[in-house]
N, C-alpha and C positions, 0 to 999 in steps of 0.2 A: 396771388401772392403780392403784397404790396413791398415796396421800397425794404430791401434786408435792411444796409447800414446806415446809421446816423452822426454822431456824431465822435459815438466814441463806442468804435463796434455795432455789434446786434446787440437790441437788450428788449425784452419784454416781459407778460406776463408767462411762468413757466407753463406749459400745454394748452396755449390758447396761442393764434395766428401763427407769427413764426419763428414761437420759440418752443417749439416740440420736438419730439425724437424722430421724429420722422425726415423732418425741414435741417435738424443738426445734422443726420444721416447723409445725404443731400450735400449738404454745405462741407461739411470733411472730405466726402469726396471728389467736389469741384477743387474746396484748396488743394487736394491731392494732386488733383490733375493741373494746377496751375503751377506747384513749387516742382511735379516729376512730369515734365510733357511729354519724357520718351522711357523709355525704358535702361539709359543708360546708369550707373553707377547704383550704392546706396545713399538713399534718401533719408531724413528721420525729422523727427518731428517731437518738440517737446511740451506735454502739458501739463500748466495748474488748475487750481480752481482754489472758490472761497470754500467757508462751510453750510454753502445750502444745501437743503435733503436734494434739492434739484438737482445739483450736480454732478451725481452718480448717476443720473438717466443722461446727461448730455456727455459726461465724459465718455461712457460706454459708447454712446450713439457717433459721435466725433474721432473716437480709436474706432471702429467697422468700420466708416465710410474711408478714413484716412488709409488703414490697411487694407483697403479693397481697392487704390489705386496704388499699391505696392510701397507705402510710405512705410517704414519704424518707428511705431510711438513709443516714447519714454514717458511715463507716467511720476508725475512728482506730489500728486497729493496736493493739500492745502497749502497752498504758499504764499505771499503776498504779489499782487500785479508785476512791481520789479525784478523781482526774482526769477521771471520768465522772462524777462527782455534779457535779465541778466545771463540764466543757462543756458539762452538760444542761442547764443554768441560763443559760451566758453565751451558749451558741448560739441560746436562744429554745426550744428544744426540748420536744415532750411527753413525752418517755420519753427515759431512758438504761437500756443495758443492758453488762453486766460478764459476760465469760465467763473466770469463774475459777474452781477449787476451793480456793483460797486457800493455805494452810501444808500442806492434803494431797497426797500422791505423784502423780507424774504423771497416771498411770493415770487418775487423777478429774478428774470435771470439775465446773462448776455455772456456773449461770446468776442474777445477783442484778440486781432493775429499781429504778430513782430516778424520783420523779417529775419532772415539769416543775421544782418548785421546788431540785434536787437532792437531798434526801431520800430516803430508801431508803421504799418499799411498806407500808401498814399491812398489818397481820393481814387486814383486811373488804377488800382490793383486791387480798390473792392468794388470798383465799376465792372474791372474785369472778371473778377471769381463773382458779381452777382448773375453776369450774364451765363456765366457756364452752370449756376445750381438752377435758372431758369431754362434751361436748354438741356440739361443734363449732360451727364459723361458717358463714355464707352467704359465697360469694365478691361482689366487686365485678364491675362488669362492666371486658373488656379493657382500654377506655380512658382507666380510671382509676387504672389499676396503676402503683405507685410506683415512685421512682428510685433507684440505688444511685453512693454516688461517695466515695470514699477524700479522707481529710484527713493530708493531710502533716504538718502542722506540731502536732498535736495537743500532744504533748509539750514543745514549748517554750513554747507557753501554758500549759502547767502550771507547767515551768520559773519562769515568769516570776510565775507566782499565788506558787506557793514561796514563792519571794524574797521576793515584797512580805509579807507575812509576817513576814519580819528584821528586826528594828530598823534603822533607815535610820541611814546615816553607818556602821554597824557591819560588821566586817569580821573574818575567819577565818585572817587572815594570824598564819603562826606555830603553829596548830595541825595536827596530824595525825592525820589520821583514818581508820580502818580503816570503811569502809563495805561491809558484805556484801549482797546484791544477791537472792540464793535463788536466780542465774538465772532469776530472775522478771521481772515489768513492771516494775521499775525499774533495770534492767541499765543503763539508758542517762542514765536523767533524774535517778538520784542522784549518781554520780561527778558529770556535767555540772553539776548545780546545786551540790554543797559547791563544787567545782573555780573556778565562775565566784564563788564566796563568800572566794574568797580559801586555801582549807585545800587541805594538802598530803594526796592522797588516795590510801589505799590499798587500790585494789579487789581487792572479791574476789567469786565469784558470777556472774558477767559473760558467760558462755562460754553462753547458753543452745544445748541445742541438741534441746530438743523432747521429751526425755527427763529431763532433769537436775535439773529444779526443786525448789526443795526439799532436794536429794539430802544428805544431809551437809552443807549449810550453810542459811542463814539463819536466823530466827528461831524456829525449831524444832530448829536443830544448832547454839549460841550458841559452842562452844568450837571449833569454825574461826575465827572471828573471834576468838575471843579468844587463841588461839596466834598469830594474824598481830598481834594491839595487843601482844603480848610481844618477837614476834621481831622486832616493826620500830621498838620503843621509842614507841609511839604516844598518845596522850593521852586516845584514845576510840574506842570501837567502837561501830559503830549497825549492826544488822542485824534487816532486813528480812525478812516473809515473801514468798511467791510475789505475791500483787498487793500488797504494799508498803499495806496497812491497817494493821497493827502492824509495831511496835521492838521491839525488846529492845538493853536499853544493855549497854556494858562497858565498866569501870575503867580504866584506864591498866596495874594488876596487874595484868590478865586475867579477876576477879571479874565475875559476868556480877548484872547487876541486873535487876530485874520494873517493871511495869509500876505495882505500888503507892510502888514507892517515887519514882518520879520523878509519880505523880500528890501524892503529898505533899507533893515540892518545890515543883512550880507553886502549889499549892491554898495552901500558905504564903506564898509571894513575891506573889501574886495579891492574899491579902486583906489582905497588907502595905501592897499599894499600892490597895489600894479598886476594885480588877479585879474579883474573884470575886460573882458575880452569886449572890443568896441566900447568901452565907456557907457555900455547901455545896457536895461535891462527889459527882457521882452515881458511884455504880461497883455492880458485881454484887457478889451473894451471895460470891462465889469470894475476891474481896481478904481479906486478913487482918485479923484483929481488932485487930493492931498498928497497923494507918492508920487503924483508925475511933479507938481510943484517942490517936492521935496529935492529930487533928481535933479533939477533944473536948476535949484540951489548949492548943487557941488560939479554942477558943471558936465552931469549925465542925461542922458537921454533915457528916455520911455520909447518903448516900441510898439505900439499897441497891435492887437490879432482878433479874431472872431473866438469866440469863448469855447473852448476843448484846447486840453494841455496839448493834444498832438498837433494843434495849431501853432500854437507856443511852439514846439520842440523843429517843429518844420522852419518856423521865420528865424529860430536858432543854429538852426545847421543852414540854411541859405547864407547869415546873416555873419556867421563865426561866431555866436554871441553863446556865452555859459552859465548865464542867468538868465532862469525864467522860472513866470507859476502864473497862479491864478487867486485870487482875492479866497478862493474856498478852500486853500490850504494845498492843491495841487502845486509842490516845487520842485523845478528842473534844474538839476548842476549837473550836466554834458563832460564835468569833469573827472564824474565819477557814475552815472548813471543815463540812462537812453530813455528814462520816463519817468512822472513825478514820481519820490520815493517817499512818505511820510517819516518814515522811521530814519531814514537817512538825514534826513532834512531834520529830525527832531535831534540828532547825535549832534549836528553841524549847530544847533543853537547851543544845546547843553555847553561844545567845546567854547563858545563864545562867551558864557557864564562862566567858565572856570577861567580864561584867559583874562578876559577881563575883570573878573572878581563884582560884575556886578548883580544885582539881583534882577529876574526876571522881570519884575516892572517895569524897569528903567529902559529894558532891551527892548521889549513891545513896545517902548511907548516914544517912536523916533519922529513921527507926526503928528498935526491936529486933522483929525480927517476933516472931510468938508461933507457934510449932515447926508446921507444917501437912504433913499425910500425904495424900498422894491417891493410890488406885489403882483402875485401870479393868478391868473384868470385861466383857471380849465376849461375845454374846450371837448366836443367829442369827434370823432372819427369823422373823415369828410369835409368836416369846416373850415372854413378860412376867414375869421372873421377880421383879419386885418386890411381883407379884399374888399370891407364893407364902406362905403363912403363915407357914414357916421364916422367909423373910426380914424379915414383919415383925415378928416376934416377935425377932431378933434384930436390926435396926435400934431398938427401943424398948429394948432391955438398953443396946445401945450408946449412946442418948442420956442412961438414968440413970445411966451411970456419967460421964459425962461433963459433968453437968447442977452448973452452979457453975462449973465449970472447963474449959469451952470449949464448942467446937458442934459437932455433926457436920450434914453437907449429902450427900441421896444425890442423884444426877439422873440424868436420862437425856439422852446425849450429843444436841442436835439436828443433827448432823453425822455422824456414826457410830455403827455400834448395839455402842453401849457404854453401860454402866453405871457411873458416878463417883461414887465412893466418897471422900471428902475430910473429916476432921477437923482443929481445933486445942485442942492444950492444952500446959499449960504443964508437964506429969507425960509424958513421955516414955514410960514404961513404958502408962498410962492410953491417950495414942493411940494405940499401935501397936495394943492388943491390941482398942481400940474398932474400929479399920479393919479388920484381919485379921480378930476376928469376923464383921463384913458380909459380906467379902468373898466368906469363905470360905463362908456361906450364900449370898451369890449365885450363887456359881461350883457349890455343890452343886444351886440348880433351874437352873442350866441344863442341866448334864449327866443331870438327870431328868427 
């Protein structure tokens, strides 16, 4: 069994290495045995999931393993990622768990745990449940074996978290809003919640059908939504990936915006109003050099982290700080949520539109970025081709040429075995030839 967790949970192909029923089995009952180590009180445990076909085989495989170390699962059906950090907290719960691959294709799946406090897992607590589903567990005996029992209403308590959320008295009446959905977990609770906010909505994404997530739209396909805010004359488009943890916004034009520039708008209005906690706001390495010089312009800091929101959400709770995200739409307000929320995040822009009466363009568009190239070199099983001397000798040209005039960032994907390759500068000519250098040395040790 190679390495479970990465960067943001387990995730892989569904019944291949280890993301099957068997290794889920396995893994429910390590967490079981990591959140009840004795047999005293009751325990419980609450889970979501997206809409993959796959997740009927790991939900089931994740309630046996977790009831066979005497845990209670509550089962909540399809929900969005937040919504689990969010019930694990308000149900009393030790554990929440999310069966999602997130923005990736069907096919994948992944498994991501919260603690009791809603918070997502440190590093040293999925060190610790890897070494236990490697070692295995002792069972309990029969009559202490846990219960399992579905929660209906999961979703409109999220609903309602939402909401409170909004500015009270404030209302969405008169706007229209293109909300894409990814056929994901929030197929239901984003129309339902803009809808009960007053806005006239126009879904899209909605039709899951166990295959389709992802497919061509949400926050990884931003230009289905954005042909639907054109063709329905609409004022905003929010789209969602498959568990609805990141937005990505669009214009009323159809211009699709990042997730830098709407963290510059909050991180502005914020310290305007004496909100912003440290005067800073955290984001990863990935954001553009254009919103940390924007920050630096009103007298805020930039916090930079290693790229996964729970990286964020960790230099946020050390740090005090109540903004954060990630250039891909994942955003964190600690003010009102324990992991990025898209939908939350896309509520918090609308009330920004209605407050300030301006139009979406104007709100996207709070910088000039500074010109950024990123491209990904796959790689297979076993390699390491950043271990290869080509490539560091050609990652070290590419940073002197670029040194004064921007940065380059290589990484390796903790999600897919890919190699990310991303510069910025302001010499067009300079980053292309900085990136296509690397690349092209990556892509040469892999095929050697």
């Amino acid at each position: 069994m190679k390495k479970l967790f990465g960067t943001d949970g387990i995730r892989g192909t569904a019944n291949t290495g280890n993301m099957t029923a068997e290794t889920a089995l396995r893994i429910g009952a390590a967490v079981g045995r990591y959140f009840k180590p004795d047999d005293s009180g009751v325990h419980r445990v609450v889970i979501g999931k997206d809409t993959r076909l796959s997740g009927y085989m790991f939900e089931n495989a994740l309630t046996a393993g977790l009831t066979s170390m005497g845990m209670n699962v509550l089962l909540l059906g399809p929900v969005p990622t937040p919504a689990v950090g969010l019930l694990t907290r308000s149900m009393r719960a030790d554990l929440g768990v999310m069966i999602s691959a997130s923005h990736n294709p069907a096919e994948d799946n992944g498994i991501k745990f919260f603690g009791p406090d809603g918070f997502k897992l440190s590093d040293a607590a999925e060190a610790e449940i890897e070494a236990l589903v490697r070692g295995g567990v002792e069972l309990i005996d029969a009559g202490q074996i846990g219960r399992a029992k579905r929660i209906d209403d999961g979703r409109f308590r999220y609903i309602e978290r939402i909401k409170s959320s909004f500015p009270r008295q404030m209302r969405l009446d008169g706007l229209k809003v293109v909300v894409d959905c990814a056929n994901g977990a929030a197929h239901r609770v984003a129309p339902e919640a803009l809808w009960e906010l007053g806005a006239t909505v126009i879904p899209v994404g909605v039709s899951p059908n166990g295959y389709n997530i992802n497919q061509g739209c949400g926050s990884t396909h931003p230009e289905t939504a954005a042909e639907a805010v054109v063709a329905h004359g609409a004022d905003v488009g929010i789209c969602l990936d498959g568990d609805a943890d990141r937005v990505i916004l669009i214009d009323e034009n159809g211009k699709v915006g990042d997730g830098d520039q709407f963290m510059a708008l909050m991180a502005a209005r914020w310290a305007d109003e004496g909100k912003l906690k440290g005067n800073a706001l955290v984001a990863t390495v990935m954001s553009n050099l254009g919103l940390e010089r924007f920050l630096e312009g009103r007298g805020l800091r930039l916090e930079r982290t290693n790229v996964g929101d729970r990286y964020v959400v960790e230099r946020m709770r050390a740090g005090g700080f109540n903004l954060g995200g990630e250039q891909s739409g994942h955003i964190v307000m600690t003010d009102h949520s324990t992991t990025g929320d898209g939908l939350m995040a896309g509520l918090q822009f609308l009330a920004e539109m209605v407050r300030s009466e301006e139009p979406a363009s104007v709100l996207l568009n709070n910088f000039k970025p500074v010109p950024q190239l990123l491209k990904n070199v796959r790689y297979a099983e076993g390699q390491a081709p950043l271990e290869a001397a080509s490539v560091k000798a050609a990652i070290a040209d590419a940073e002197a040429q670029l040194r004064g005039n921007g940065r380059l960032l290589i990484r390796t994907s903790g999600t897919e075995p890919l190699i990310r390759v991303m510069a910025e500068s302001e010499d067009a000519q300079v980053l292309e030839d900085a990136v296509n250098a690397v690349v092209d040395a990556v892509e040469t040790a892999v095929i050697t």
